[in-house]
C-alpha positions in Angstrom: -47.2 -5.8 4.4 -45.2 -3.7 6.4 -44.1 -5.1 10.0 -42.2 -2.6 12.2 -40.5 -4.2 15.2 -40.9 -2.3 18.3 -39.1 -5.2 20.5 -38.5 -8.6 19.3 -41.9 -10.1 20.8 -43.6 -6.9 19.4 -44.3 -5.8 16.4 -46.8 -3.1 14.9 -48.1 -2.8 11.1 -50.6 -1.2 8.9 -53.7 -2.8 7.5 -53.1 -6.5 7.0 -55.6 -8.8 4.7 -56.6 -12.2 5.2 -54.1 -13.8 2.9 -51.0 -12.0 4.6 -52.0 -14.2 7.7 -50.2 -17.1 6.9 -46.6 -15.2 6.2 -47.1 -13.6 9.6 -47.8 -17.2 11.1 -44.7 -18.1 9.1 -42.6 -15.3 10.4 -43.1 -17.1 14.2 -46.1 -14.9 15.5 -48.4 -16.6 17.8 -50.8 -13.7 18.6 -52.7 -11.3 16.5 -54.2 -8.0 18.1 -57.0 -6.3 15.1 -56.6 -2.4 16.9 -58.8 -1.3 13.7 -62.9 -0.6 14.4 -64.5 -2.7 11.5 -66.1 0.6 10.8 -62.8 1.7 9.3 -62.6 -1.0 6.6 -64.6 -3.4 4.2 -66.4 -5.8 4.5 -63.3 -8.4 3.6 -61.0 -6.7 6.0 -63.1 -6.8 9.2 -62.5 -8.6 12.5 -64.6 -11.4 11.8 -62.6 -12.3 8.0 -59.4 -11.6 9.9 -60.1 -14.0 13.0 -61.2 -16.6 10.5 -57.4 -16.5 8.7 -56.1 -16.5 12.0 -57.6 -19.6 13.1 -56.5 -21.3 9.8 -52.8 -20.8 10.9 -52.9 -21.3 14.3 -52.9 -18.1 15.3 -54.5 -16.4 18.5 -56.8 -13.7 17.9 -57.6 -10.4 19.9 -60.3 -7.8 19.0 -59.4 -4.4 20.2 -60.4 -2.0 18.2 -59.5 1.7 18.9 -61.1 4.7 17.4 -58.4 7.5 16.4 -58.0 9.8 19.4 -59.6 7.9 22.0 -58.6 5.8 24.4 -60.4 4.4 27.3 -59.2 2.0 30.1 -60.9 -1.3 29.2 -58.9 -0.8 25.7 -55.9 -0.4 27.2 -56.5 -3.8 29.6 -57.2 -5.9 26.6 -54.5 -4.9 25.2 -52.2 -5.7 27.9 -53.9 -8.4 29.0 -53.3 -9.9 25.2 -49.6 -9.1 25.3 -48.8 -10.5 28.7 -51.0 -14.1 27.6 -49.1 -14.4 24.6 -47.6 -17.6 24.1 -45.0 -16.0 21.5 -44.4 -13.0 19.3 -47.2 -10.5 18.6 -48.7 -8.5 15.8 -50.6 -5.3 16.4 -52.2 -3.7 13.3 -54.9 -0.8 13.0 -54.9 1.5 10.0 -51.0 2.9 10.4 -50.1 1.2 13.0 -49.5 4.1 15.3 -52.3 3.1 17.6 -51.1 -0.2 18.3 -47.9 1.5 18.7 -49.3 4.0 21.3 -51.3 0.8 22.7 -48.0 -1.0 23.2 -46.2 2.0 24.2 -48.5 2.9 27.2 -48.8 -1.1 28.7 -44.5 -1.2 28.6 -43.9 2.6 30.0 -44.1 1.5 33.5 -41.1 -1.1 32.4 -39.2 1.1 30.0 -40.2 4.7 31.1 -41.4 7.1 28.7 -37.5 7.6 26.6 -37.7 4.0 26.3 -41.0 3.7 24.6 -40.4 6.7 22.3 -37.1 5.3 21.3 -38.9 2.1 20.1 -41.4 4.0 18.3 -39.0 6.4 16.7 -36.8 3.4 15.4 -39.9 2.4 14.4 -41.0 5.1 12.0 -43.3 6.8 14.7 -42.9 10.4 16.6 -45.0 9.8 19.5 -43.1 12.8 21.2 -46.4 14.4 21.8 -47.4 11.6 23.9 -44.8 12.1 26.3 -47.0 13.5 29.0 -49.0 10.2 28.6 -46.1 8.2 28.7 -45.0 9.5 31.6 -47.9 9.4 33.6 -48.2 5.7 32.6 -44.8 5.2 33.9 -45.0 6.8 37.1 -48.4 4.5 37.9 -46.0 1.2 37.1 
């Protein structure tokens, strides 16, 4: 498992699988946000497995998948929406974790502005610089 802080109530990761939900319980996440179309995966990897681990730790669940290179406004809503109800600290994961990262990078530009949200994703392990544009524009609609 490979979690990659982008603040310390968000973090982003690659892939997880259903037995890696109880170490990220036990690391002090409360919420966990599946950015990953079931498409994507196998069967035992799928939204439905994942939300079942979840709920055996105590865990809240999200479902927001995001196809690569799309993004549409309802996904980004979700996603927010899940970040700001969180009761603690959150895991995104999707195939990389880049598009949770761009997820969480586009809700917190209006807060951080776009350097602040490409620091965190640099630091990270991510070069969003060719989001900046997007980042901006997010920002400037705070």
């Amino acid at each position: 498992m490979d979690i990659r802080p982008l603040t310390p109530d968000y973090a982003v990761s690659p892939q997880i699988e259903p037995a890696d939900v109880a170490v990220i319980a036990a690391a002090g996440f409360t919420t966990l946000i599946c950015n990953r179309p079931d498409g994507e995966v196998t069967p035992d990897l799928r939204a439905d497995a994942l939300r079942a681990a979840a709920a055996e730790a105590g865990l809240h669940f999200v479902e927001n998948p995001m196809l690569p290179g799309t993004l549409d406004p309802d996904t980004l809503r979700t996603q927010a929406a899940a970040m700001a109800d969180a009761t603690g600290p959150v895991l995104a994961y999707c195939a990389s974790g880049n598009r949770s990262a761009i997820l969480w990078s586009l809700v917190r530009a209006p807060d951080l502005g776009a350097d602040g949200v490409l620091a965190a994703t640099r630091a990270a392990g991510y070069d969003h610089s060719p989001f900046r544009a997007a980042f901006d524009a997010a920002a400037a609609q705070g």
